[in-house]
MMTF fields as JSON, N, C-alpha, C and O atoms, coordinates in Angstrom:
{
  "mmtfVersion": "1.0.0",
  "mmtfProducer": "UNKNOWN",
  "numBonds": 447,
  "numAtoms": 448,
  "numGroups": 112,
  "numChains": 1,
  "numModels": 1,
  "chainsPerModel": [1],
  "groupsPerChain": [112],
  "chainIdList": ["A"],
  "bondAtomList": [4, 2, 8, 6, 12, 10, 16, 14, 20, 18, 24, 22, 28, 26, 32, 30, 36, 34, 40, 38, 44, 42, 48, 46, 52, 50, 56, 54, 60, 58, 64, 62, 68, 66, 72, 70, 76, 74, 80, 78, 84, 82, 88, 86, 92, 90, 96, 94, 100, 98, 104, 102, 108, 106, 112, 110, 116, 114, 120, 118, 124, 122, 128, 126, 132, 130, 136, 134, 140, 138, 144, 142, 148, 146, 152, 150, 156, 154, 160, 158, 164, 162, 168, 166, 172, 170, 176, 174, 180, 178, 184, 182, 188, 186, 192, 190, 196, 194, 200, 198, 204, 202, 208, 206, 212, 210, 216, 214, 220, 218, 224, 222, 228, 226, 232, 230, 236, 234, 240, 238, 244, 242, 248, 246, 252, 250, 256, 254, 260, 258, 264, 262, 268, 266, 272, 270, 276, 274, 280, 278, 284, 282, 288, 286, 292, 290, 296, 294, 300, 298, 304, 302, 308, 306, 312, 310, 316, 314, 320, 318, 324, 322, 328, 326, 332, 330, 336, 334, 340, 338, 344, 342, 348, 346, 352, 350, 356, 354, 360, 358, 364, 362, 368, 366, 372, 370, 376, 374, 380, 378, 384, 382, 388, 386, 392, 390, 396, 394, 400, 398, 404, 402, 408, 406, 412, 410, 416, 414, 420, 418, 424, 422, 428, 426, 432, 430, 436, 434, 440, 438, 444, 442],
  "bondOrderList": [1, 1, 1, 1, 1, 1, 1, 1, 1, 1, 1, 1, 1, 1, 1, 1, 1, 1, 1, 1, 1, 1, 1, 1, 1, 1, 1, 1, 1, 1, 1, 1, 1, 1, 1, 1, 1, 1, 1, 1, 1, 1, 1, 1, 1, 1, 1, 1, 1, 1, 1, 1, 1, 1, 1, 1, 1, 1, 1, 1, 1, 1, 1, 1, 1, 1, 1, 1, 1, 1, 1, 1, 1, 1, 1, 1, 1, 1, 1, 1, 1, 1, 1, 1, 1, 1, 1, 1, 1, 1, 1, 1, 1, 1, 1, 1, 1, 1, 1, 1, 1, 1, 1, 1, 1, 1, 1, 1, 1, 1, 1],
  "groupList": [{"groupName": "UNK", "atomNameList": ["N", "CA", "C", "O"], "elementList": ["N", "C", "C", "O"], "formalChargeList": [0, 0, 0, 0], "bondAtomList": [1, 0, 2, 1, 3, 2], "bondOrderList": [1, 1, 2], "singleLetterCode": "X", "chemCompType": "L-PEPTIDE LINKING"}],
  "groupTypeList": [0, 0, 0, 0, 0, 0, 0, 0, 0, 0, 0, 0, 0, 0, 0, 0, 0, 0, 0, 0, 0, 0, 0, 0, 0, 0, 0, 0, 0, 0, 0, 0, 0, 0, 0, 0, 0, 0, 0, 0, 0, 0, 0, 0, 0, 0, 0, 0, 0, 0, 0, 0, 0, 0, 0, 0, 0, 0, 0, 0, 0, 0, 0, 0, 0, 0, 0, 0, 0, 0, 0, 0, 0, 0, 0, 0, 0, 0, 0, 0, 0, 0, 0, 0, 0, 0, 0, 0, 0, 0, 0, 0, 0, 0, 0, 0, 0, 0, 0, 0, 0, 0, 0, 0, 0, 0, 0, 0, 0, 0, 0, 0],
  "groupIdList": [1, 2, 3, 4, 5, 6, 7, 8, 9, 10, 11, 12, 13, 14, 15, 16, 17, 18, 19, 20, 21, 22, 23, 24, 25, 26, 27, 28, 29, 30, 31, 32, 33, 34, 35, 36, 37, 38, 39, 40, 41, 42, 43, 44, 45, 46, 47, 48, 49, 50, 51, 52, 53, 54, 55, 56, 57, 58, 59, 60, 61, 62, 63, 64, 65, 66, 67, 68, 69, 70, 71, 72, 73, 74, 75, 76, 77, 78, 79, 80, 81, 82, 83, 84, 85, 86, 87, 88, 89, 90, 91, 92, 93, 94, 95, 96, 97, 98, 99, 100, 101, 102, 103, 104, 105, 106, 107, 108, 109, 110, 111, 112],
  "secStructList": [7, 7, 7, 4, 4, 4, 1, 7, 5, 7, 1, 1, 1, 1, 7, 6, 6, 3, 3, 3, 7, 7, 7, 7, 7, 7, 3, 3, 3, 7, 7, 3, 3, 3, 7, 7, 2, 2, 2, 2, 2, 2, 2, 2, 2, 2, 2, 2, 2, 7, 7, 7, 7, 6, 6, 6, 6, 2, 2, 2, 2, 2, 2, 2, 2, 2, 2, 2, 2, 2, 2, 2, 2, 2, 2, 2, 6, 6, 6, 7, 1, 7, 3, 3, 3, 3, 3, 3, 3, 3, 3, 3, 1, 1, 1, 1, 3, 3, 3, 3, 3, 3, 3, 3, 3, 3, 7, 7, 3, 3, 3, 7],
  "xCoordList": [0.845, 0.0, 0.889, 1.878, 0.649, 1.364, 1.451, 0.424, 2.173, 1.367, 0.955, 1.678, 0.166, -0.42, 0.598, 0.794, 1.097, 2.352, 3.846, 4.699, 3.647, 4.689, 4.146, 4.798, 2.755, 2.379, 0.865, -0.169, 1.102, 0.318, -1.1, -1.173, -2.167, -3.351, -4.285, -4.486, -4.829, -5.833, -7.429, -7.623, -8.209, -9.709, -9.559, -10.405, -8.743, -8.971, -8.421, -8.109, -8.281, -8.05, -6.249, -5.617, -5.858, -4.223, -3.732, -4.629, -1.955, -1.719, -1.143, -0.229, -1.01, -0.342, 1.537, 2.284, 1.905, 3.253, 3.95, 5.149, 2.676, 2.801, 2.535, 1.876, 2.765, 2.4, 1.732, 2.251, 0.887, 0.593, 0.848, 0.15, 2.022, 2.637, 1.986, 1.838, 1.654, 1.225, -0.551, -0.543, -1.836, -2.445, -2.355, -1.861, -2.902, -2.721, -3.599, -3.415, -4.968, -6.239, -7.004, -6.402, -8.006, -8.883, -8.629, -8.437, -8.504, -8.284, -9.125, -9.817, -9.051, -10.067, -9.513, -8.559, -9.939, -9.571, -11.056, -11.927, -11.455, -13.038, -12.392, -11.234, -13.418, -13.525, -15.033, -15.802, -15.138, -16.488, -16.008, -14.778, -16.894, -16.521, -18.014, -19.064, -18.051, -19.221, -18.976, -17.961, -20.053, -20.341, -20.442, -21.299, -19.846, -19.812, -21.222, -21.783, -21.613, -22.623, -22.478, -23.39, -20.977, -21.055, -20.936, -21.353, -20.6, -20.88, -22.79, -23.58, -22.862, -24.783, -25.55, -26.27, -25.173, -25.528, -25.26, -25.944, -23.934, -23.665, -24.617, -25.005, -24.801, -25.09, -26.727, -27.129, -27.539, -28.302, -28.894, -29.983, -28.043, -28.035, -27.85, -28.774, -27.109, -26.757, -28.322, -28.898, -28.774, -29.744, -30.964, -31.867, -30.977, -32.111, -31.483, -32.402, -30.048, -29.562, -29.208, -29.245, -28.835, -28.475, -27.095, -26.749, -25.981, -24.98, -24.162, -24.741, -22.803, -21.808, -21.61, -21.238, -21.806, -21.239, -19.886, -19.492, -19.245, -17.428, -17.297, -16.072, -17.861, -17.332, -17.463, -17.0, -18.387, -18.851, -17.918, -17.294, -17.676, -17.153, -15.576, -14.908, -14.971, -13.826, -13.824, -13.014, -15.036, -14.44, -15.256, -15.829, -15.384, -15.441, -13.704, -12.62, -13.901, -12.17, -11.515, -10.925, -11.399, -10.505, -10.676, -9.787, -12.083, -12.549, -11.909, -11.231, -12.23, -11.391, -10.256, -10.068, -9.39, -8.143, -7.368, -6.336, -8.638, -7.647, -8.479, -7.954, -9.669, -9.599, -9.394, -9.832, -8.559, -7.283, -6.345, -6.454, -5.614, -4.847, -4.754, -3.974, -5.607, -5.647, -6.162, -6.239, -6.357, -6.503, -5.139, -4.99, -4.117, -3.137, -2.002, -1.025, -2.472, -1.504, -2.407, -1.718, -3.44, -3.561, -3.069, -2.827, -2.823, -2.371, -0.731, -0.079, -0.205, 1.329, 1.215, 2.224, 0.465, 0.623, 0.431, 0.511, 0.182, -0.052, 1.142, 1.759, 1.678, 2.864, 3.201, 4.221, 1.949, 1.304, 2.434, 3.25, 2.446, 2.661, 2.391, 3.115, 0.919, -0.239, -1.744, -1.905, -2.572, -3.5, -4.624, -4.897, -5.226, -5.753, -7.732, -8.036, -8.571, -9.942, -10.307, -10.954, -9.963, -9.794, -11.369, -11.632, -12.338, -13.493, -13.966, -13.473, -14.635, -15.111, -16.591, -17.363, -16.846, -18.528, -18.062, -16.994, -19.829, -19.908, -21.717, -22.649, -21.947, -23.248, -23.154, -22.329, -24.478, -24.702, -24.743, -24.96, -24.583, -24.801, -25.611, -26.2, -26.167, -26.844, -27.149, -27.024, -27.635, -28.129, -27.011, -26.857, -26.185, -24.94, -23.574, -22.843, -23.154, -22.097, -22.049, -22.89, -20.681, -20.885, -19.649, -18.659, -19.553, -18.88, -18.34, -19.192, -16.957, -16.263, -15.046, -14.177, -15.539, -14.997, -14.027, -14.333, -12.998, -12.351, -11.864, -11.37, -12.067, -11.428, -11.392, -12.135, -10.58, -9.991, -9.121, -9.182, -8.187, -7.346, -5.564, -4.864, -5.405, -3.741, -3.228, -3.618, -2.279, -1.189, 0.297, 0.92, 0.696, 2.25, 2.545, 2.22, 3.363, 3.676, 4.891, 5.557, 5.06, 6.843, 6.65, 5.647, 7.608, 7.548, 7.704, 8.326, 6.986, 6.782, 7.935, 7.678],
  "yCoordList": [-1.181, 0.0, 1.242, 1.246, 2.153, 3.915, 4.736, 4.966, 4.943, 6.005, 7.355, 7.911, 7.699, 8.935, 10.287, 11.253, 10.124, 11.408, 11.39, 12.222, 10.304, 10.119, 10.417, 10.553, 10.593, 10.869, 11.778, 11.404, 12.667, 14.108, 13.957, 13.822, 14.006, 13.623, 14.923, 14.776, 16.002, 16.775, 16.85, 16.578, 17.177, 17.327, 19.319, 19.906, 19.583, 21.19, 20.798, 19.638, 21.866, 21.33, 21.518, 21.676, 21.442, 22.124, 21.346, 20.857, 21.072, 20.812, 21.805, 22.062, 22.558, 23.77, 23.757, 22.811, 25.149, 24.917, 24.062, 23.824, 23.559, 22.604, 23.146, 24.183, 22.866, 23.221, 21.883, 20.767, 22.092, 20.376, 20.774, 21.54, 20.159, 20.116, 18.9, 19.3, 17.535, 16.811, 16.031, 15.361, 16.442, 15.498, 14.057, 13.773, 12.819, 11.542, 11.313, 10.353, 11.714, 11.131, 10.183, 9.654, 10.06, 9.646, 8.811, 7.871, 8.731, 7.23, 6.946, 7.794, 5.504, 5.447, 4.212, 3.499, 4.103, 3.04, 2.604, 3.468, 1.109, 0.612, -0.364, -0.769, -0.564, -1.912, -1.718, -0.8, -3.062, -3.673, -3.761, -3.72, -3.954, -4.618, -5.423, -4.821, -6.262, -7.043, -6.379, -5.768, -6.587, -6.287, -7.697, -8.481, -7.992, -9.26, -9.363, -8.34, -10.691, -10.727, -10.222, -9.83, -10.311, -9.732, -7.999, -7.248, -7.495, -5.664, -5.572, -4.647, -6.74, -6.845, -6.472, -5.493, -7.55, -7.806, -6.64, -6.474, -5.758, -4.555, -3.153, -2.332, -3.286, -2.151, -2.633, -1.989, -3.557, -3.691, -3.215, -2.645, -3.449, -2.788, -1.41, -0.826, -0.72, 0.221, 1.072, 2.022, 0.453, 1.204, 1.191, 2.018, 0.523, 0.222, 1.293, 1.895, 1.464, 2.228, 4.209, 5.249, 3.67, 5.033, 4.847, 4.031, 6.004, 5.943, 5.704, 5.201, 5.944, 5.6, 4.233, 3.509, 3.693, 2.136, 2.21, 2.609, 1.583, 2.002, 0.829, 0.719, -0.603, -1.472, -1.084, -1.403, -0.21, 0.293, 1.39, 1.455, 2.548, 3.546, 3.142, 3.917, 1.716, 1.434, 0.773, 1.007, -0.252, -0.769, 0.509, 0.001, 1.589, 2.717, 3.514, 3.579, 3.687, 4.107, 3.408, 3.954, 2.183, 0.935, 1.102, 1.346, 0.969, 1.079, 2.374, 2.245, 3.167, 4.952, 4.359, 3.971, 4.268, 3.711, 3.172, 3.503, 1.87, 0.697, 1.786, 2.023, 2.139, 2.938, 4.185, 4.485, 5.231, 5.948, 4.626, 4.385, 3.942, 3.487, 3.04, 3.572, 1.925, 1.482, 2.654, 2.425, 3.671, 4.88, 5.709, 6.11, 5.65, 5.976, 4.907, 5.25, 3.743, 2.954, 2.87, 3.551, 2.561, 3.456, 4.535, 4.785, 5.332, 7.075, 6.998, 7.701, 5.925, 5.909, 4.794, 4.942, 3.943, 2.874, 3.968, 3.409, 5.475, 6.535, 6.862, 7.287, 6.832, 7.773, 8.839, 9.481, 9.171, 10.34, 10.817, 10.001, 11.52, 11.699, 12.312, 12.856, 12.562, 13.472, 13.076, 12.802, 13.139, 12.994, 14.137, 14.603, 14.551, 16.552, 16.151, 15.156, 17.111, 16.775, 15.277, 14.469, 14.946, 13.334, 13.872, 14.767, 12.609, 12.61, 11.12, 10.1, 11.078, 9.742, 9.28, 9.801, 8.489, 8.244, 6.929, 6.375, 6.669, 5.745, 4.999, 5.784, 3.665, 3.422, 1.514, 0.627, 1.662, -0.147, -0.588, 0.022, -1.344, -2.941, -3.679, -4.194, -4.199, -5.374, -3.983, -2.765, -5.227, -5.02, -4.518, -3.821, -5.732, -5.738, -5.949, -6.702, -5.033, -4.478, -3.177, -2.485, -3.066, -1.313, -1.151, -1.688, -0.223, 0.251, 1.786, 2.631, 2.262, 2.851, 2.869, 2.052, 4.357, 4.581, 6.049, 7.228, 5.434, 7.199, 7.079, 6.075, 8.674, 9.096, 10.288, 11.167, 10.47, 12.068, 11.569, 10.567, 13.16, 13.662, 12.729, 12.873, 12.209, 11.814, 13.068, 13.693, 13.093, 14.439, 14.41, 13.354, 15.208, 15.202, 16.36, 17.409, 16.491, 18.026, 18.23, 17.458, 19.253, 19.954, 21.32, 22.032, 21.52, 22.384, 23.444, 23.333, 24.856, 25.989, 27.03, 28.139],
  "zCoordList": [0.0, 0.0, 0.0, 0.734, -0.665, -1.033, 0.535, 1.174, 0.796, 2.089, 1.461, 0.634, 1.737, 0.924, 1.349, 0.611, 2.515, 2.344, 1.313, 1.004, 1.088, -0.641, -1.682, -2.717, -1.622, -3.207, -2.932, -2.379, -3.353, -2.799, -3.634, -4.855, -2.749, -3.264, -2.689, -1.483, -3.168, -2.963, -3.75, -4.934, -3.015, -3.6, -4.515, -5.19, -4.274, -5.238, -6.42, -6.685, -7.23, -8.52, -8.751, -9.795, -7.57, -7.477, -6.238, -5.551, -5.676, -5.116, -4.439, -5.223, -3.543, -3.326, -3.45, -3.197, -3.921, -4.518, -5.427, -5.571, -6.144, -6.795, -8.523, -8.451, -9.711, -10.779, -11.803, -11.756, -12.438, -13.005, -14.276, -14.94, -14.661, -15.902, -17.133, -18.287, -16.804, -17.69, -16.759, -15.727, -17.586, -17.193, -17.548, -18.64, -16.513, -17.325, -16.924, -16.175, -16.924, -16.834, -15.782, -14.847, -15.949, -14.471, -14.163, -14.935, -12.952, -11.98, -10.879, -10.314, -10.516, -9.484, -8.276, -8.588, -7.413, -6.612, -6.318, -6.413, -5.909, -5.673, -4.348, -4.247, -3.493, -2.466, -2.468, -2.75, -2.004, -0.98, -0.164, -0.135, 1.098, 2.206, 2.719, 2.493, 3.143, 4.169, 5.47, 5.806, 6.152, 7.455, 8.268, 7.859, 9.103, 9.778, 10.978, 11.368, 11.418, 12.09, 13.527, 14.256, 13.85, 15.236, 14.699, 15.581, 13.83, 13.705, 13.317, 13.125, 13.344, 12.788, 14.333, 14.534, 15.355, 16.279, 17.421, 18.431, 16.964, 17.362, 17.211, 18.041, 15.734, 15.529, 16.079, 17.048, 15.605, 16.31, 17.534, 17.466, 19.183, 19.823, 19.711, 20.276, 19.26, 19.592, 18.716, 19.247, 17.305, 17.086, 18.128, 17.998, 18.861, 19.704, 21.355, 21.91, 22.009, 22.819, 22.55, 23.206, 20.948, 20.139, 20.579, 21.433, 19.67, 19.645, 18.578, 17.616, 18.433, 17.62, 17.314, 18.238, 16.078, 15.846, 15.159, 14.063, 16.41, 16.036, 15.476, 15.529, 14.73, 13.949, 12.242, 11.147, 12.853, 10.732, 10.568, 9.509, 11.769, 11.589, 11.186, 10.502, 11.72, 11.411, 10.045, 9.148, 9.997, 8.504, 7.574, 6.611, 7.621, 6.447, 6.883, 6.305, 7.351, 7.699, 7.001, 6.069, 7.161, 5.856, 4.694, 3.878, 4.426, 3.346, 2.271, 1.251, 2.695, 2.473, 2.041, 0.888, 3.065, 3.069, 1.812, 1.228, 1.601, 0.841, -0.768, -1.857, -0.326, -2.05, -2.554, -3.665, -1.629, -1.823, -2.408, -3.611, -1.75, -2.033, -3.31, -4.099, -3.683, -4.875, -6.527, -7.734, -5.797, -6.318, -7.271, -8.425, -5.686, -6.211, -7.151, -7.816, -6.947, -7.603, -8.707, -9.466, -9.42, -10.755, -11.013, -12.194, -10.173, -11.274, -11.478, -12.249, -10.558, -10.398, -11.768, -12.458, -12.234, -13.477, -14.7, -15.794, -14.789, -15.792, -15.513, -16.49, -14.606, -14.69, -14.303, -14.556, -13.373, -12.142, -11.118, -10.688, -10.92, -8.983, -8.405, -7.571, -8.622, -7.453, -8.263, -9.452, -7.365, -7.437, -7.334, -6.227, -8.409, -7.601, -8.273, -8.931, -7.887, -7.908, -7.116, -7.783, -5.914, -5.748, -4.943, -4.14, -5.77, -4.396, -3.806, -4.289, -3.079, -2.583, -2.426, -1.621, -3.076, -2.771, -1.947, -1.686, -1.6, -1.07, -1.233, -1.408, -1.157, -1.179, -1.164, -1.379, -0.791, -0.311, -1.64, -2.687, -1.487, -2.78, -2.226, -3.176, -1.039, -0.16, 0.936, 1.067, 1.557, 3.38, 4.583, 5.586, 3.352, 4.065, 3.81, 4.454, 2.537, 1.942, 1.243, 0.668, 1.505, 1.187, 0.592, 1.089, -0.793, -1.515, -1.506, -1.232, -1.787, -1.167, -2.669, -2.975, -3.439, -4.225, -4.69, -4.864, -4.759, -4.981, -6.115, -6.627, -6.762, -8.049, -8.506, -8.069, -9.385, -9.196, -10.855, -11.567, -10.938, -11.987, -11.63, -10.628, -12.337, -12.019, -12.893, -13.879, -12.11, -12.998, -13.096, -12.979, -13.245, -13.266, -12.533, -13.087, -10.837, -10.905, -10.262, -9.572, -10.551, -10.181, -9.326, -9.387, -8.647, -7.482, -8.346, -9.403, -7.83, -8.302, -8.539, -9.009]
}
């Protein structure tokens, strides 16, 4: 996996101090993830107590995660090294899986 402080990824259309010399076109990173029966049985309760469900809130945190990631290793297979317009959706497929998509501009840029 990229760590995202090696390879500069912003939602504006610019990286700051940055100049974008070559576009190389859209990229995207995708996951699913399932929800397991004990985060079922969790959130369950908790919809019935109210409150934060920290098993969903973590696997969307991952989720993010692994599709930045796989995000940037498409724009680095263009020949990229920043990522600029990057956004993220998200939405169910099932009851109980959820999709977690980022994509944005790969570019080329050089310090100002």
């Amino acid at each position: 996996m990229v760590k995202f402080e090696e390879f500069p990824i912003s939602s504006a259309n610019y990286i700051p101090g940055y100049k974008v010399v070559e576009e190389k076109g859209f990229v995207y990173g995708l996951t699913v993830r399932a929800r397991g029966l004990g985060g079922d049985i969790g959130a369950g309760l908790k919809g019935i107590l109210g409150g934060e469900i920290k098993q969903y809130v973590k696997m969307m945190e991952e989720s993010r995660e692994e599709s930045i990631g796989r995000c940037i290793e498409h724009a680095k297979e263009l020949g990229a090294n920043a990522i600029i317009s990057v956004r993220l959706d998200s939405d169910s497929i099932s009851q109980n899986m959820q999709e977690v998509l980022a994509y944005g501009t790969a570019v080329v840029i050089e310090k100002e």
